[in-house]
N, C-alpha and C positions, 0 to 999 in steps of 0.2 A: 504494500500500500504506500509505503516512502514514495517508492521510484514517481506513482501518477501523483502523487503530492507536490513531488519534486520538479515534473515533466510540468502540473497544470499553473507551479509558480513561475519556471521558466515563460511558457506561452502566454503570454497577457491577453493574447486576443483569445482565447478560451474562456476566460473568467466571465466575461457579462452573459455569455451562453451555458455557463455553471456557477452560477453564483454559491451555493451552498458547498462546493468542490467534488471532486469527480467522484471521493470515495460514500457521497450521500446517493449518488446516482445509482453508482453501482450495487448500490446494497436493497434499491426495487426493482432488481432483475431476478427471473429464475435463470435460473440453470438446469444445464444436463448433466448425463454420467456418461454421457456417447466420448472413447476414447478418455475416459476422465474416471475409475470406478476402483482406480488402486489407489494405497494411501496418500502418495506424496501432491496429489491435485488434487483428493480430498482435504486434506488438512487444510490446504492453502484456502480452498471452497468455506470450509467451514469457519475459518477465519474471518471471511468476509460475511457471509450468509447464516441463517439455520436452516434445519434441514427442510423446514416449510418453505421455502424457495430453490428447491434441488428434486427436480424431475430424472423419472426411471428414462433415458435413451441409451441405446446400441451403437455402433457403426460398425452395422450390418451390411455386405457380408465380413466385415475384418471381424468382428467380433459380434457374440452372438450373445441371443437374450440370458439363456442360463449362465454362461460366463461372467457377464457383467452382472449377475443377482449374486453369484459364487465371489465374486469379487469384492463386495459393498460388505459381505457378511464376513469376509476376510480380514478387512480394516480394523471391526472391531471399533469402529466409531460410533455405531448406530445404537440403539436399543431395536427391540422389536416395533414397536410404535413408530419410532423413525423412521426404519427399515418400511414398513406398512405405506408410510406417509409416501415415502419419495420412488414408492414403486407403484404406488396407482392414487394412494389419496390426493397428493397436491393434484394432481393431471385432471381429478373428477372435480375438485374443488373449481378448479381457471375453467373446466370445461364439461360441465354437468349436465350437458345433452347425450354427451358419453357414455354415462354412467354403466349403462348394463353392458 
């Protein structure tokens, strides 16, 4: 988080289009697990997010559904409930036409 702190006090013409600074932006974003579902870009993830903004994605064919759930449960970051959330809760939550 320095470095965009760092990068948005460099850029001055950034600032009137982020006033509250980059890292207020970034923390109402979701996220995926597509290529992201082992520890070291979770951590980092979690760092900025919880896991109510961190969506179950793949990159399929490189990597596949069971993998990346075998993976998330491998971290050891999640609880069950977490685990739950960010493998179909958030997704029904943003988009609850989905649901069934």
């Amino acid at each position: 988080m320095q470095r965009f702190t760092f990068l948005f006090n460099v850029r001055k013409d950034l600032q009137p289009r982020m006033p509250q600074g980059p890292a207020f932006y970034m923390q109402h974003f979701y996220y995926d697990t597509a290529s992201a579902s082992t520890i070291n870009p979770l951590v980092s993830l979690t760092r900025l997010v919880p896991p109510t903004q961190i969506l179950f994605g793949t990159d399929f064919p490189f990597l596949t559904a069971v993998g990346t759930a075998a993976d998330l449960r491998q971290t050891g970051l999640f609880d069950a409930g977490a685990l739950r959330a960010i493998e179909r809760d958030n997704a029904v939550r943003l988009m609850p036409r989905y649901r069934a």
